[in-house]
C-alpha positions in Angstrom: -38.8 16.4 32.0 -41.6 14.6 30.6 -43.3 12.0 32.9 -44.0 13.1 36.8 -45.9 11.0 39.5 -47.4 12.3 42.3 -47.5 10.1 45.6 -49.8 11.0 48.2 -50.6 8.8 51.5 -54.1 8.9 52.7 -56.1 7.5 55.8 -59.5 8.1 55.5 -59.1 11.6 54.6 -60.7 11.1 50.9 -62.6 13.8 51.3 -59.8 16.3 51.0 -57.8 13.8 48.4 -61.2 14.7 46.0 -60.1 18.7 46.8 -56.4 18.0 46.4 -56.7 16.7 43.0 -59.1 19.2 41.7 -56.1 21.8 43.0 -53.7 20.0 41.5 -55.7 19.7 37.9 -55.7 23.6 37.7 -51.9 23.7 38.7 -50.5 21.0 36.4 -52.3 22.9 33.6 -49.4 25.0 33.0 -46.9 22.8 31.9 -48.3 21.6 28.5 -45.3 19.2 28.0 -45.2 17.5 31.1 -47.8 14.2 31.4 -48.9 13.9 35.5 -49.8 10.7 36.8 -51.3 10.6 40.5 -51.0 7.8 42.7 -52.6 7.7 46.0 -51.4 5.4 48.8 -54.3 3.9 51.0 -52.9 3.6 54.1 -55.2 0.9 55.3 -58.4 3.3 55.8 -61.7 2.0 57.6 -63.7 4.5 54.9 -63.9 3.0 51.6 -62.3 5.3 48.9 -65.1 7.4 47.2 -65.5 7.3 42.8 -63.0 9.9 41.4 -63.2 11.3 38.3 -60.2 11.5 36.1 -59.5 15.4 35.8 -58.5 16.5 32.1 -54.8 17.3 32.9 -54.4 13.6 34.6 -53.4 11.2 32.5 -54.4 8.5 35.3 -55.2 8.0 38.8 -54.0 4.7 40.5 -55.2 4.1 44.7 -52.7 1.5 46.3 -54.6 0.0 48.9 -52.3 -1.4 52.1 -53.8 -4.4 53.9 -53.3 -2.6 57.3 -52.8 0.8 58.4 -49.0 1.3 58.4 -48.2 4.7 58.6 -47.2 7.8 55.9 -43.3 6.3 55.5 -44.3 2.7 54.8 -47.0 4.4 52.0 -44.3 6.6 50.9 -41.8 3.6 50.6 -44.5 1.5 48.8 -45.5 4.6 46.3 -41.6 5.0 45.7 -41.4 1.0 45.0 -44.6 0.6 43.1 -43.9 4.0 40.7 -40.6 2.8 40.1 -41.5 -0.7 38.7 -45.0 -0.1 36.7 -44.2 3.7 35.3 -41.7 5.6 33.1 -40.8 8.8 34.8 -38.4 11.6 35.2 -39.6 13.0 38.1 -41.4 11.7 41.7 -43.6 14.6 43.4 -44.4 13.7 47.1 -46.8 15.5 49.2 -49.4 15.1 52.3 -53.0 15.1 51.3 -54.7 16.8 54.3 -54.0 20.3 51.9 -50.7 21.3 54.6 -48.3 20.9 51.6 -50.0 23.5 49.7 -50.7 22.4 45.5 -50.0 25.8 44.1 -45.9 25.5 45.1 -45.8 22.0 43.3 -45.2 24.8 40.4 -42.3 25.9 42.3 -40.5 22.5 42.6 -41.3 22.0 38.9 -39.6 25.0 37.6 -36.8 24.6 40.3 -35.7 21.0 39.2 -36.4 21.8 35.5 -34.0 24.8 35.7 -31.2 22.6 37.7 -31.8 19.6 35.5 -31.1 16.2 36.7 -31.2 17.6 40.7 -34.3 17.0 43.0 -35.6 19.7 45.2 -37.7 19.7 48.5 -39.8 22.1 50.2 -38.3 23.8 53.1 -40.8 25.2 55.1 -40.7 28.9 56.2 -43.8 29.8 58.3 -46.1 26.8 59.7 -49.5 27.5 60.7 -49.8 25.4 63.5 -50.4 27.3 67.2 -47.6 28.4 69.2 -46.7 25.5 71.4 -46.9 23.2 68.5 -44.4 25.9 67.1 -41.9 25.6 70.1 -41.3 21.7 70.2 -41.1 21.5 66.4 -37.9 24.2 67.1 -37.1 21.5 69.3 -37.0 19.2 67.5 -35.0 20.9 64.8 -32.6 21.5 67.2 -32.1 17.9 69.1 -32.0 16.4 65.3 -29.1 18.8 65.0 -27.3 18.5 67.9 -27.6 14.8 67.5 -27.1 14.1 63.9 -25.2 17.6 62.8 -27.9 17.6 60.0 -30.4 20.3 59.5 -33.8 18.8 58.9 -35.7 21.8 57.5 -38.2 19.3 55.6 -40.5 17.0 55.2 -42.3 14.7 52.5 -42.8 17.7 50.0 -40.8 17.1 47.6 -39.9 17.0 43.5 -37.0 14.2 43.1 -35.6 12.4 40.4 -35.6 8.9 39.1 -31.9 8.3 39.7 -32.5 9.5 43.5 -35.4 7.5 43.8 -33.8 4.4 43.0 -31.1 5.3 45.7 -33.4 5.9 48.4 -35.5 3.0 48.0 -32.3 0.5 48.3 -31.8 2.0 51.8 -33.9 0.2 54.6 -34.3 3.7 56.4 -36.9 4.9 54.0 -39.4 2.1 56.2 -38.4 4.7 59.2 -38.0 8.2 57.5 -38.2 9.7 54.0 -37.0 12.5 54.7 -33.8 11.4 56.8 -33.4 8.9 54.4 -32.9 11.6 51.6 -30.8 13.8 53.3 -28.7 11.1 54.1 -28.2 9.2 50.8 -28.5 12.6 48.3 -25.7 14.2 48.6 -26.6 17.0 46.2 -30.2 18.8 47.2 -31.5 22.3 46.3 -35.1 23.7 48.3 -37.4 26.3 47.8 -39.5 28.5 50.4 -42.4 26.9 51.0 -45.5 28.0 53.4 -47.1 24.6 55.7 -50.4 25.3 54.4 -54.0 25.0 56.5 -55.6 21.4 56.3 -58.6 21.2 53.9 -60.6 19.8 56.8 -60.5 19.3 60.5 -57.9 19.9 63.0 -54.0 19.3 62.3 -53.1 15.5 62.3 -49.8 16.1 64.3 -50.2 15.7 68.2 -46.9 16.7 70.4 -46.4 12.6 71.0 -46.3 12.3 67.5 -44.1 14.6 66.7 -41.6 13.5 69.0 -42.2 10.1 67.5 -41.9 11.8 64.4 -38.2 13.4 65.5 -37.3 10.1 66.9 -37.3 8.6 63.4 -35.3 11.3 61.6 -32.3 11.1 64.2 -32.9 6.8 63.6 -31.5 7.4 60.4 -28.5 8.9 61.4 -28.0 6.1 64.3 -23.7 6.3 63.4 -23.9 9.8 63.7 -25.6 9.7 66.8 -23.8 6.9 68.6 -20.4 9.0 67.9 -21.5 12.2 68.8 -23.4 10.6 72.3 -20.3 9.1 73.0 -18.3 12.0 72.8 -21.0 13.6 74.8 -20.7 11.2 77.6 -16.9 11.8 77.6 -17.3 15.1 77.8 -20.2 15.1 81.0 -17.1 12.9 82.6 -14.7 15.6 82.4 -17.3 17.7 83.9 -18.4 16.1 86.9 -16.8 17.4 89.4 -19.0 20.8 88.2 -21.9 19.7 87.6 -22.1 16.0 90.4 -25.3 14.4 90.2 -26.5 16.5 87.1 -24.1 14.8 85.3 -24.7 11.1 85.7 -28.4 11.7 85.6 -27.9 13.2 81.5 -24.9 10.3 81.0 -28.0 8.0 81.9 -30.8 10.1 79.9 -28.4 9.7 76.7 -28.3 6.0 77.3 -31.7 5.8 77.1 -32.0 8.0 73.8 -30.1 5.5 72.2 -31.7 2.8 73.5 -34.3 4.1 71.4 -32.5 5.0 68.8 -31.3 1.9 68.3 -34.9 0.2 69.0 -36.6 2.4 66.0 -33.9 1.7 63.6 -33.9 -1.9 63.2 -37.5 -1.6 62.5 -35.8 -0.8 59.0 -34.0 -3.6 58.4 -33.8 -5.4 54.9 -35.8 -8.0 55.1 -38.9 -5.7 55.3 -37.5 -3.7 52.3 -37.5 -6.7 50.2 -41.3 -7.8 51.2 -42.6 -4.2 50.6 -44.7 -5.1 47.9 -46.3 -7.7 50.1 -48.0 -5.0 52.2 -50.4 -4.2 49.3 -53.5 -5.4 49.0 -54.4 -4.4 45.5 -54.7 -1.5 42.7 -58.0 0.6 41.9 -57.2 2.4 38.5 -58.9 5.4 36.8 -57.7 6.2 33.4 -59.4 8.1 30.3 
């Protein structure tokens, strides 16, 4: 392990990328051996990106400016692309930059993919700090992703993985939909840590309820096989059952149609042919070096 990159997406929020980096300076001190690169994704801000100065324990800090506002997966896609063309690096760190994925456990991921060599790591989070009724959907949304794609989505983008991974991923067309999904669906071999969802640098949370379901939407879109066959079997099985359950039956028959529907609809916005123009979604590269 001798060359990590950190990715971060950032709207507008530059404020907190200038805190984020100063955290991340005084955490990246401790590994002596280890040279850290930062590369920040502008994700099409209306706020023009402020003057950073290069921290001593940075060896550079890039800003990828979009030409529109695409979202945190695009800027994650296009930070995954980009690193893997212009830098020489064993590991990719990915992480929010509102201050939710908390610096001080990037040391965690470090130690835990040095220690398992070759084997990237994510954050699974263990206590959110979100209000209660943000708290109850997003156990709701843990549990349709599961009953729906029989995979436990315990993660987001916070993450430590390797080169060999990130060349996988970035061949898949999902990674335009989720990262996350994406990873758990084309790594076969993943180890986690306990992480905590940290408190935002500044403002209120970024995550309304829509969103979120948006958000879950896009996870089980990865998964669209597993889904189809498993709503299928559901529908067989809501058959069997109506004489039971009469009306109540055709009415979910019909409410799984239409979750496919969707399904189907979000998942072809990941289709090859915007993998392959990826790079064309960049505007250009602001670089601050020693």
């Amino acid at each position: 392990m001798k060359n990590i990159v950190i990715i971060i997406p950032v709207y507008n929020d530059w404020k907190s990328l200038e805190k984020l980096i100063q955290e991340i300076n005084k955490v990246v001190s401790n590994f002596k051996n280890i040279s850290f690169s930062l590369l920040a994704i502008n994700d099409g801000s209306s706020l023009k990106a402020p003057n950073y100065n290069l921290p001593e324990n940075l060896k550079k800090i890039e800003i990828l400016n979009m030409k529109i506002n695409q979202g945190h997966q695009i800027c994650l896609a296009n930070g995954i692309n980009y690193a893997i063309k212009n830098y020489d690096f064993d590991y990719l760190i990915l992480m929010d930059a509102d201050g939710e994925d908390r610096p001080e456990e990037i040391s965690d991921l470090i130690i835990k993919a040095k220690n398992l060599n070759e084997v990237s790591v994510v954050a699974k989070r263990v206590k959110r700090s979100e209000g209660p009724i943000f708290q109850i959907f997003y156990f709701l949304h843990k549990i349709l992703t599961f009953i729906f794609t029989g995979k436990l989505m315990n993660f987001g983008n916070f993450s430590i993985i390797t080169k060999k991974d990130s060349e996988i991923i970035i061949k898949d067309p999902t990674i335009i939909t989720n990262y996350s999904g994406t990873l758990k669906n084309k790594i076969k071999r993943l180890d986690e840590i306990n992480c905590i969802r940290g408190t935002r640098y500044y403002g209120p949370s970024n995550m309304p309820l829509f969103k979120l379901i948006m958000h879950s939407f896009s996870i089980i879109a990865v998964f669209k096989m597993n889904v189809f066959i498993r709503s299928a079997l559901f529908i067989v099985l809501l058959t069997y059952l109506y004489p039971y359950m009469g009306f109540t039956s055709l009415i979910c028959q019909l409410l799984i149609v239409l979750f496919n529907i969707l399904v189907y609809v979000l998942s072809t916005k990941s289709n090859e042919t915007n993998l392959k123009n990826i790079d064309k979604e960049l505007s250009d590269v602001n670089l601050i070096t020693h």
